[in-house]
N, C-alpha and C positions, 0 to 999 in steps of 0.2 A: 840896764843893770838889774833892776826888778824880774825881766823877766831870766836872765842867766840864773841867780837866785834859785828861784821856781826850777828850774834844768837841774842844780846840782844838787835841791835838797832831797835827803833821804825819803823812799816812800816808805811811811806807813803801813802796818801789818792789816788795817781795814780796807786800804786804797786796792788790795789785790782779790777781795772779798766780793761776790757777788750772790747774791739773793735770788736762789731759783725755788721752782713748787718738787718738793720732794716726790709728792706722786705722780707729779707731769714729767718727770725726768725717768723716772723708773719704768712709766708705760710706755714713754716713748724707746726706752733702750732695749726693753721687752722685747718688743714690736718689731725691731728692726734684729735681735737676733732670732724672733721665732722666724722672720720673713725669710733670714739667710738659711736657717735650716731647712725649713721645708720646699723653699725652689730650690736652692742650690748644692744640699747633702742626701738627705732621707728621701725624700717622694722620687718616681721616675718619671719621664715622661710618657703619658702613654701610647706616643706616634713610636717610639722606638724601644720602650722596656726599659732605659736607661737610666741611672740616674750621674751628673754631671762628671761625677769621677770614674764611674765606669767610660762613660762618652769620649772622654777626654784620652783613656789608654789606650782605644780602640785607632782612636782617629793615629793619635801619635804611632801608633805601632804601622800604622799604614804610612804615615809619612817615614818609617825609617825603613822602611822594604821588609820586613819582618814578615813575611807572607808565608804559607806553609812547605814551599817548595825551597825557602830560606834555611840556613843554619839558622840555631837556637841562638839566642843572645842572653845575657848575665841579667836577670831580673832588675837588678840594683841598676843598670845603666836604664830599662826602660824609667822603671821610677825617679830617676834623675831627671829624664826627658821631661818627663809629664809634669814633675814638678817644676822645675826649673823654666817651662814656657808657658804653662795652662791652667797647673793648679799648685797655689803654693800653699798649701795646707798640712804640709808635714809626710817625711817620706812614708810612715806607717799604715796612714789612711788608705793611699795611693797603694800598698803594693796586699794589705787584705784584700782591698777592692780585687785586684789583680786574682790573688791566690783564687777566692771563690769562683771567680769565672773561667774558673779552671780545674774544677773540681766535677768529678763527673757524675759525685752522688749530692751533689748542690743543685747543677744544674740538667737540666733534662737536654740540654744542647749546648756542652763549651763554647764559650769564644777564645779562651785561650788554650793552647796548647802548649802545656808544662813539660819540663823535664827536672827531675829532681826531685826531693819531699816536698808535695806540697800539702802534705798533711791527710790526718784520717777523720774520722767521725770522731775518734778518743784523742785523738792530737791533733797540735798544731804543725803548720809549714818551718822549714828550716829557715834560716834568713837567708836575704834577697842574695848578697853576696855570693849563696852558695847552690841558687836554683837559676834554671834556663826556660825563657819563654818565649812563643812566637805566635803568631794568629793561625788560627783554626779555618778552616774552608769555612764554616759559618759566618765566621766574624768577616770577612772574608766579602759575602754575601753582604752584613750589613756596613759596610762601608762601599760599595759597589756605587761606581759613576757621582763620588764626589768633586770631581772635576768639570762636571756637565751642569752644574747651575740648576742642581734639584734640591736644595735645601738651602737656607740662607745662610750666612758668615756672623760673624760679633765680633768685637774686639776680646783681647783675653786682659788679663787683669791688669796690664802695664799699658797696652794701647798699641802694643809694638809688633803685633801678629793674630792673625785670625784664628777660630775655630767656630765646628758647625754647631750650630743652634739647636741640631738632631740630626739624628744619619738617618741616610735614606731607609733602612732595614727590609731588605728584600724578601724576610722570613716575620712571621709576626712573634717578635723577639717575646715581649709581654706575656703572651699567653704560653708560651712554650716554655720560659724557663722560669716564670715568676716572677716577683720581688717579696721583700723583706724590707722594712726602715720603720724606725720610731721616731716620730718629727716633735712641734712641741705644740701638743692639743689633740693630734692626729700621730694614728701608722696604718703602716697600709702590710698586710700580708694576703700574698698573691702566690695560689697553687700552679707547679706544673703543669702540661697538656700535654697531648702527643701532636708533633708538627703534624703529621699527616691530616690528622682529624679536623684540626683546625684551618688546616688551607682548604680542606672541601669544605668549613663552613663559611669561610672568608670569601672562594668562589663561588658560593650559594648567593651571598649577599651583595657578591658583585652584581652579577648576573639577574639576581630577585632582588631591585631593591627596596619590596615591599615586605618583607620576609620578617616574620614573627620567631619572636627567642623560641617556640616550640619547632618550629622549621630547622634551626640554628642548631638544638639541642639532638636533631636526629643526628647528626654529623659529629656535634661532639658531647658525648652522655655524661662526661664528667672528666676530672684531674687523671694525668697518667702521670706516676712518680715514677722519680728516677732509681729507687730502690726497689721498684716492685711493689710486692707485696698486695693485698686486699684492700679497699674502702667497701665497709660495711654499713649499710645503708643510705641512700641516693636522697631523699628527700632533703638534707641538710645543704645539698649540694642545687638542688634541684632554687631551694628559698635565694643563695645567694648566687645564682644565674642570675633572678629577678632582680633582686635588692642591692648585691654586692656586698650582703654580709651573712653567713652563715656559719655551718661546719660537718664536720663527717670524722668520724672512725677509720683508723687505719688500721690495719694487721697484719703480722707479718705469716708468712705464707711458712707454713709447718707438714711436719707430716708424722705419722708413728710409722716406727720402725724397730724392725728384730736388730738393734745394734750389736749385739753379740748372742751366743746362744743362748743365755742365761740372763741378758737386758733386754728390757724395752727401753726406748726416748724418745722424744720428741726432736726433731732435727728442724734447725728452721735453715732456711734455705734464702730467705729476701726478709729484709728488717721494713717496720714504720719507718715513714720520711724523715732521714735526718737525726736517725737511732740507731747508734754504734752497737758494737757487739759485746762492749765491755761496762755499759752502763746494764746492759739487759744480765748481765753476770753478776756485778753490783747487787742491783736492783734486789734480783734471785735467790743470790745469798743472804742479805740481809731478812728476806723476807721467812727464809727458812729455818737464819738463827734466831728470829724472835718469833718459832711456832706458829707466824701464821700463814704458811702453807708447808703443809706436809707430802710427802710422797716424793719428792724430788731427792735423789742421792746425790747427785755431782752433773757439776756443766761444763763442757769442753769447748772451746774454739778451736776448730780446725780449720779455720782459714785459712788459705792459700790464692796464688795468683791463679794455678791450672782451673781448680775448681770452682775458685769465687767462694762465698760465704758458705760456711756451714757450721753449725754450734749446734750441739749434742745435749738435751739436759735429759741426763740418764732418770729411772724413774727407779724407784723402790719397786722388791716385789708384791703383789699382791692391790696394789692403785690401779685404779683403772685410768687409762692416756686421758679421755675426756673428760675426767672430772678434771686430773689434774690440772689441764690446758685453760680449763674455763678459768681455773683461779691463778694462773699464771695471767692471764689478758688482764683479768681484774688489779694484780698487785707489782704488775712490772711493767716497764717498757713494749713488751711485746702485743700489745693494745695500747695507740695513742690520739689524740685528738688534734684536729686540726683547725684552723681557725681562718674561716676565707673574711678578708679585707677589702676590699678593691678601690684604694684609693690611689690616684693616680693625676699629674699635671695635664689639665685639658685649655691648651691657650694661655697659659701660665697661671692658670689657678686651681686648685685643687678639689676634686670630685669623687664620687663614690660612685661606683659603678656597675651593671650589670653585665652580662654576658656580650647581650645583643650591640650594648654602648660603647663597649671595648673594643668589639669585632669593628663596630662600626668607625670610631676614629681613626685605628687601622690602617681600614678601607681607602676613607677619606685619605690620609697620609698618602698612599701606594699610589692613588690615583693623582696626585699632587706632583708625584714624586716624577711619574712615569706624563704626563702633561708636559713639565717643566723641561725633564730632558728629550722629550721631542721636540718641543719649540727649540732650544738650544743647538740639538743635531741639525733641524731644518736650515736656522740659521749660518751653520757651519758648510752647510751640503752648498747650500744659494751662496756663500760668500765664493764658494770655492769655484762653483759654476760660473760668476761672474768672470774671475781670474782666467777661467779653462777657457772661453769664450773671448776675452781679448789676445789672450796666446794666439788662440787659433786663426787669427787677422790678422796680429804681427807675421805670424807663417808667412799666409799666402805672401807679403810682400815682404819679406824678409831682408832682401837689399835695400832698401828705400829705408825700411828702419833703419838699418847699420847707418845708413849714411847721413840719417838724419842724428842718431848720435853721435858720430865722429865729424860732424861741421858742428854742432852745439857747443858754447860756452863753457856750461856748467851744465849739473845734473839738471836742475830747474827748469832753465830754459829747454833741456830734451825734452822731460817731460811735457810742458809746455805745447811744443813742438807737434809730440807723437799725438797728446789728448785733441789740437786741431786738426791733422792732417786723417788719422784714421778713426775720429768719433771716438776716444776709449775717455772712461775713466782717469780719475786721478791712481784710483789704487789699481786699477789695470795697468795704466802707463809705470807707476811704481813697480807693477811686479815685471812686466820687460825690460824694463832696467836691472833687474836683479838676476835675470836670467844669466845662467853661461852657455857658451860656444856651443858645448856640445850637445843644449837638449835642443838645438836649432835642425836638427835630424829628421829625415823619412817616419822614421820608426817614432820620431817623438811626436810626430802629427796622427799616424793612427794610436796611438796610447793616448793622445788627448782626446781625440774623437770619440775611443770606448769610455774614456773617463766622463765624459759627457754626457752622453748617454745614460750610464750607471748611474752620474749624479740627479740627470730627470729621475729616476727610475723613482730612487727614493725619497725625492722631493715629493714625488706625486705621492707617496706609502706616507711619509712622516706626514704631510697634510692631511691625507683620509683619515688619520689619528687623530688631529685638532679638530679635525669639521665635524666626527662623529664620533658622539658620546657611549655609543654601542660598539664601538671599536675600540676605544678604548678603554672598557670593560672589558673587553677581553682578549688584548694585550696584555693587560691586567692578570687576567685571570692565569694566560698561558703560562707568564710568569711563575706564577706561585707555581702551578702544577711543574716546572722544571723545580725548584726549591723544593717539592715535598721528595720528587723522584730523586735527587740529589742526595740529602742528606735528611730524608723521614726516615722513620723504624716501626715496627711493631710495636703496638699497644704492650705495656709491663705489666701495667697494673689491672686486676680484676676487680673489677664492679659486679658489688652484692647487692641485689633489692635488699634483702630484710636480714636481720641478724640470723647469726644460726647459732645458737649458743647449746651446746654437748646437752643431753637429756641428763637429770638428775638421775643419779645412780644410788639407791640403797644401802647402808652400811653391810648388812650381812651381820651375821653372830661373830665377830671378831672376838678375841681375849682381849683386846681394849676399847669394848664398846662406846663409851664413854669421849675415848679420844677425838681431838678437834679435827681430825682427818681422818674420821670414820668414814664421810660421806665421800670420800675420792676411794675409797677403797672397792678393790672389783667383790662383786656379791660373789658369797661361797657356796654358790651353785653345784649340782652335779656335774660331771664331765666323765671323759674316758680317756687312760693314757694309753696311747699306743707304740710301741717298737715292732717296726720294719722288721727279717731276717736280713734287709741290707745293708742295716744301721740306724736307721734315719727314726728320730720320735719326736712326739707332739701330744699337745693334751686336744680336744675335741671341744668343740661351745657349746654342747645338747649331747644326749645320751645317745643318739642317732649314729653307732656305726658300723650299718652295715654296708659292704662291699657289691654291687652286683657283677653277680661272674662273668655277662655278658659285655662287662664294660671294666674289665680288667684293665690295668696302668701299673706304672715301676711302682716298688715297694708298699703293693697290698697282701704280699704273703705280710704275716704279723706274726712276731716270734712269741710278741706279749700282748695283751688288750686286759685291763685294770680298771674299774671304774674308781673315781674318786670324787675329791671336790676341789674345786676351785682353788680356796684356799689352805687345803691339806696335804697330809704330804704320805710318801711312799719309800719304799726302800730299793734300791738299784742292787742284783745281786752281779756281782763278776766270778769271771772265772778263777782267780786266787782263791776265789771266799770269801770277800769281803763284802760286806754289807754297806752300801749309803743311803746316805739318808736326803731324801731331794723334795723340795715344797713345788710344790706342782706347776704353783703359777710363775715358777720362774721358766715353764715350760713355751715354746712359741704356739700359741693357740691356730688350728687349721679349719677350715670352714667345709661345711659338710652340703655338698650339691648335689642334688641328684638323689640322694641317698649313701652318696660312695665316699669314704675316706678319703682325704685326698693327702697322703703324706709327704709327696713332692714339693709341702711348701713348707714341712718341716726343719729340723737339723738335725745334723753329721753326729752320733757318741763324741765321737773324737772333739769336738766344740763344745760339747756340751758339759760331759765328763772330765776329770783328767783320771785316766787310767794309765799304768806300769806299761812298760814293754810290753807284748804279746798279752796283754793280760785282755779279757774281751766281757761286754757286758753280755749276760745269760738273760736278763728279762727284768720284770718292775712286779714285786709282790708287798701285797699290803700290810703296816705294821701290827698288825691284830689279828693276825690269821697262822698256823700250822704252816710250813711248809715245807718243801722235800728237796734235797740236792742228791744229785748221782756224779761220781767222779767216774775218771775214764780208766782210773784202778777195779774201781768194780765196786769203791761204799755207796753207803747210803746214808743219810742221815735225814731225821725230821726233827726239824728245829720249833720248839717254842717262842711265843712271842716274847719276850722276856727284854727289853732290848733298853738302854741307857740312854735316857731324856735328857742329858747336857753335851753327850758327842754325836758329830758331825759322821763318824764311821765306826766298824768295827768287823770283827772275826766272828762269820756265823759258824762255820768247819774249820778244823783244825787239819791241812792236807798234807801227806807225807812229799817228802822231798820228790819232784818228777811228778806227782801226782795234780791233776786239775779237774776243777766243776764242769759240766757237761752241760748242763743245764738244770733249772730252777723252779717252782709252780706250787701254788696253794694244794696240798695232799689232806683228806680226811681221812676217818680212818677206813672206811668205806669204796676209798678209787683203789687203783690197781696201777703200781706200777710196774713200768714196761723199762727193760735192758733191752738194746743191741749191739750186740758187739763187732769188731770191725771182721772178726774170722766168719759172720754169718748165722750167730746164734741171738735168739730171742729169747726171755723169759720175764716174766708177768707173775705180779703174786698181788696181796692186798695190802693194803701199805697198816692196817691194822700190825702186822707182823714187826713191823720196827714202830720202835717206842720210840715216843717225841724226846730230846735231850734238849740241853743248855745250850745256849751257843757258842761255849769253847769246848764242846767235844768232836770226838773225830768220825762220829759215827761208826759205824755198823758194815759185815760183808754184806756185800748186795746183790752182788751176782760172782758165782764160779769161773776165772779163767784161764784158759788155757797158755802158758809161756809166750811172750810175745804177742797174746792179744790184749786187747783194750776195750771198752766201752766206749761207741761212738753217738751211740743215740740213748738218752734217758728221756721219759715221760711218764706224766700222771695224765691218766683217764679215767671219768665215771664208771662204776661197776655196770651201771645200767646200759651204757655202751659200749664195756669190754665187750658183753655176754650177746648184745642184741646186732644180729646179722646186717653188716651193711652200714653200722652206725658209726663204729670205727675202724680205721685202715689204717695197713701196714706199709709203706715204701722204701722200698731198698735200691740201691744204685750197686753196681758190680764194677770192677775195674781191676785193670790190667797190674802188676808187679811191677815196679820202677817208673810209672808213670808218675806225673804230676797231676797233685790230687784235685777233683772236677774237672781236669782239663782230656781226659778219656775215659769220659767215663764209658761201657762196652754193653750194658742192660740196664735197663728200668724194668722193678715190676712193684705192681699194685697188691695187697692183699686184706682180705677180712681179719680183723684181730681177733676177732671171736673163734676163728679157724686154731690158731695158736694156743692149747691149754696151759691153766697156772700151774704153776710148779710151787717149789717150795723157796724162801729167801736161802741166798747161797748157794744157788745149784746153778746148774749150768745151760737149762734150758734146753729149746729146739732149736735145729736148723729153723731159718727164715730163707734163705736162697740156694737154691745151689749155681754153683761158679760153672760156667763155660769155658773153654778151650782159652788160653789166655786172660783168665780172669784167676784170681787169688784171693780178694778182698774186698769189703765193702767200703765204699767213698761216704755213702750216705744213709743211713737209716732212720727214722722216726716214724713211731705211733701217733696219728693226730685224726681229729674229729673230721667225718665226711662231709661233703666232700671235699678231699685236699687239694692244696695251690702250692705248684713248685715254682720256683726261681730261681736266677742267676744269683753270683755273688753281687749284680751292680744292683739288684732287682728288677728284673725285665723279666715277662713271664714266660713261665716253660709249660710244656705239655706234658701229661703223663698220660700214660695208656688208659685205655677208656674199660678195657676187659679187666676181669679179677683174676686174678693166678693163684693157683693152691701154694698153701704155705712153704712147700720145700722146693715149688718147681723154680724154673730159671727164669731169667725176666728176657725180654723184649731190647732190639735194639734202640740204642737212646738216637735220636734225631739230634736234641742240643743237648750239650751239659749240664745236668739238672746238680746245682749247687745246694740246694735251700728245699725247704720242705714244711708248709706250717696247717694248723686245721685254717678250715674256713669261718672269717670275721664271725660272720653271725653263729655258727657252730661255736666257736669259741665265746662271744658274748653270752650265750644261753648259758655253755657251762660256769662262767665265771658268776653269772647272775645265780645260779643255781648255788656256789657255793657262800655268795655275799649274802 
């Protein structure tokens, strides 16, 4: 009774109370989740790179045939898999893990093969449901002869199915594609390599296995990332080879470029590891809306699949690219820092590691791996030979067995039977019992025989592997060398010894000296602009430009040569009239070798300009100077510098309807200009005679002409070599009536301009040619400084006759079609210098 009592009375709110040490429960609950984190989430192993959820999708994607010669399967069914038998940690875990090892600016060697978003550097992956995944011939590689008894088994978290404790990894998974994990006390961040590099250092240390991490490091000099790009300076790199902890600089690989005729930018082409394109635009702009980097106009992404990356960050005019660039590394993404970690599971405990010690456990593994499945093969080869060898005995008496099975009781007693009468085995006599009819055959006794054979063969190969340790080294080794020729690549990334940071550039006398990006601004040095007759201009880096005649190239006739400065500007005249106004340094700058201009790496008018229809630029004259226009009416006008400091253009001549500029050039009052016109007449006077005007007048007559002619050539020349024999020349081109103009043309002649006397403004001049027997008109005329340089309209050089012709006689027949006509570079530089 007492005791029922006790049974039914109520317990007590104390009786369910127990008394434990509040900080022995807390350490110990610590303990056991810091334990699960770092073996079983964060750290990898470092026999195979892995860490357990990786491991787990790898293996399961091999148990579901998921191989790359597979269809793609629904991401969300792998992660059901994995979850549902190996890791039940939630499907999210499991299908990031997934996404990354499939990402190909993550890993320097996928093991998964995506189909679908799996996301960018700026985003994330679509969900599982609506992406397709399959293993990668890598992956591929590291699940390779799990069937062969090379790695051990565990139970998984229910007891109700196996998985491997590490995969064999045929490739040194670890070194090649990193890791990344934050555990709890510890993380381990582990750079990229290049497979290649790394298997010749893993064969090194097979092969040497006395071999010092300097050995180790000839083979691999540092991280190769999967984005490319630069690591600038080694020594960071160099400490955690030793230590397994350091760091390095990355950068991304850039270039200047003429991105239009009138920009510079900087293009980058490969980002820092694991730096999108849209942080570095970020980044950029912010840095530019709070002033502290100047010089940048606008950033582009032009990324594409054809092309791969490329982002544009256009530059202001007048910044020099390497100031700018230096302070782009400094305040954005496009310089970042990398952090080497090398912690990793060694035997189930966690270490930090060097180079040589990574390579090394590896090794250790491969060798492990590649031991186990030859004992395992041999054992299979021997069992089978056993088998092959009691066959081949039942053969020869093949009736005697039959008969000995069909008077037997039971299986048993056969058995039984055959193991007495012909010496076999239990599982020999088993496997003649299981034989059929037909392999009791001629043909089935010689296939057993070769089978035999074959099977010594490689009974004796798989043993020479166990017996000797120098053997299988390098089975080993051959291994890897098939892995690197398989699926290695080319080094990405460039290794920098020492920084190379852009030379400090000088502000220059800017109008905003003062300003916090004075010092990226290009110094306002001298330079010289020049215009092609083929079109083509550029400003010069040194006041150096002359031409040597003996080393002629397309577009060194020069219609204009200007000196200026850097950061000054100039006025573009066209054939309307109109005047622009253009800052020099939005000019593309050409490099002067040799001595010789080289305009070929300038740009097109048409890029650079925008000009009207037919409208054509006449040359580049300084805002501070006189100068002269001639129309193909026959004005003239000399224009004052007079010109409006808040517009972009304007009207230097006022031109009548049908009427256009000829050409354009600094005039004192001292030179002498030259008309020619297209009927064959020359005249020369001093430009003293026209009086400089405003620049909306229409000027002045300037030469006399006859009904239906025209002025085809205007020029201003020095008095000093109007007059002086030999100093300046006349050339005229002759052509045919109805022809297409330079394309027949029928004479060239050369002449003295000094030959030609002045006349008065408004008259009508001298003959300068006379016309041959189908000839009517002149194609080409101008007066220009000796010696002259002719050319095509593309700018290819032309020849002109080497003799002087009197002023009225007839010219020479033309070899090519002389288009173009200019003085020569340094002729022209003297006189330009002469009027600056």
């Amino acid at each position: 009774m007492a005791r029922r009592q006790t049974a039914a009375a109520p317990a007590t709110p104390e009786s369910n109370i127990t008394d434990i040490d509040v900080a022995s429960e807390m350490e110990t609950s610590f303990l056991e989740y810091a334990y699960s984190v770092i073996y079983s989430r964060a750290l990898p192993d470092a026999r195979d790179g892995l860490k357990p959820v990786q491991r787990r999708i790898l293996y399961m994607m091999a148990q579901m045939g998921l191989r790359p010669d597979k269809g793609h399967v629904k991401s969300a069914r792998v992660v059901g898999e994995v979850m549902g038998k190996l890791h039940p940690h939630g499907d999210a875990a499991i299908y990031d893990a997934l996404v990354r090892m499939s990402q190909s600016f993550a890993l320097r060697l996928p093991l998964v093969d995506g189909h679908g978003n799996f996301g960018s550097l700026d985003d994330g992956p679509a969900a599982a449901r609506y992406t397709e995944a399959r293993m990668t011939a890598a992956a591929m590689a590291m699940t390779a002869d799990l069937d062969e008894d090379v790695v051990d088994f565990e139970p998984n978290y229910d007891n109700q199915l196996t998985q491997p404790s590490v995969l064999p990894s045929a490739l040194p998974n670890l070194l090649v594609n990193g890791a990344s994990g934050i555990a709890v006390g510890m993380a381990t961040n582990m750079a990229p390599h290049n497979l290649r590099e790394v298997v010749s250092g893993a064969k090194h240390l097979i092969l040497n296995p006395e071999a010092t991490l300097e050995d180790i490091m000839e083979h691999i000099p540092g991280p190769d990332l999967p984005s490319g790009g630069r690591i600038v300076g080694l020594e960071g790199i160099r400490e955690a080879y030793r230590t397994g902890r350091g760091s390095f600089k990355t950068r991304a690989k850039v270039s200047i470029e003429q991105v239009s005729a009138r920009k510079t930018g900087i293009v980058v082409t490969e980002l820092p590891y694991m730096v999108g394109p849209e942080k570095v635009i970020e980044k950029t702009k912010e840095a530019a809306q709070s002033k502290k980097l100047t010089g940048v106009s606008d950033v582009l992404d032009l990324t594409d699949r054809k092309h791969g990356l490329r982002m544009v960050i256009e530059l202001k005019a007048g910044f020099n690219p390497q100031a700018v660039l230096a302070q782009l590394y400094k305040l954005t993404p496009l310089e970042d820092s990398f952090g080497i970690n090398n912690v990793a599971l060694v035997d189930g405990q966690p270490r930090t590691m060097g180079l040589l010690e990574l390579l090394q456990v590896y090794v250790d593994h491969r060798l492990t791996v590649v031991r186990r499945r030859t004992a395992h093969r041999l054992g299979k080869r021997k069992d089978r030979l056993h088998l092959v060898e009691g066959l081949l005995i039942a053969i020869v008496d093949i009736d005697e067995v039959i008969q000995i099975i069909r008077a037997a009781e039971d299986t048993a007693a056969a058995r039984q039977r055959l193991m007495t009468i012909f010496d076999l085995t239990e599982p020999q006599a088993e496997h003649i019992l299981e034989l059929r009819l037909r392999q009791l055959t001629r043909y089935s006794t010689i296939e057993l025989e070769q089978e035999k054979r074959r099977l010594e063969e490689e009974i004796e190969q798989l043993s020479a592997i166990l017996d000797s340790d120098e053997l299988l080294r390098r089975t080993v080794a051959e291994e890897l060398d098939e892995v690197a020729e398989k699926y290695g690549d080319d080094r990405r990334t460039q290794l920098l010894e020492a920084e190379s940071e852009p030379a400090p550039v000088p502000a220059g006398k800017a109008s905003a000296a003062d300003d916090a990006g004075s010092a990226l601004q290009i110094p306002d040095s001298p330079c010289w602009v020049a215009l092609s007759t083929s079109g083509m201009l550029a400003r010069t880096t040194d006041r150096s430009a002359l031409v040597h005649p003996s080393r002629r190239r397309r577009h060194d006739a020069l219609a204009s040569l200007l000196p200026a400065t850097a950061r000054g500007e100039i006025g573009a005249v066209t054939s309307s009239g109109r005047m622009l106004r253009v800052p020099v340094v939005d000019m593309p700058a050409v490099e002067i070798a040799g001595g010789s201009l080289n305009l070929n790496q300038g740009v097109k008018v048409s890029e650079f300009l925008s000009l009207e229809k037919k409208e054509q630029l006449l040359g580049f004259v300084p805002l501070d100077a006189v100068i002269a226009l001639g129309t193909a009416g026959g004005r003239v006008k000399r224009v004052t510098p007079e010109y409006p400091l808040n517009r972009h253009e304007w009207e230097v001549i006022s031109l009548k309807d049908g009427d256009r500029a000829v050409a354009v050039a600094v005039a004192e009052d001292a030179d002498q200009l030259v008309f020619i016109s297209r009927g064959g007449q020359l005249l020369r006077y001093e430009a003293s005679l026209v009086r400089p005007q405003g620049r909306t007048g229409s000027g002045v007559a300037g030469m006399k002409l006859t009904e239906g002619d025209e002025v085809i050539g205007f020029s201003v020349v020095p008095a000093a070599s109007a007059e002086e024999p030999g100093a300046a020349v006349v050339v005229t081109c002759a052509a045919g009536d109805g022809q297409l103009e330079g394309l027949d043309v029928r004479s060239v002649k050369v002449s003295e301009l000094a030959e030609f006397p002045a006349k008065g403004r408004a008259t009508g001049g001298v003959r300068a040619h006379r016309f041959l027997r189908g000839e009517d008109h002149l194609s080409l005329g101008a007066a220009v400084l000796a010696p002259p340089l002719a050319a095509a309209r593309n700018g290819s050089a032309r020849v002109l006759p080497a003799e002087m012709a009197r002023r009225d006689a007839s010219g020479v027949p033309a070899e090519q079609p002389v288009e173009a006509v200019a003085s020569s570079p340094e002729a022209l530089s003297r006189k330009v210098l002469e009027h600056s």
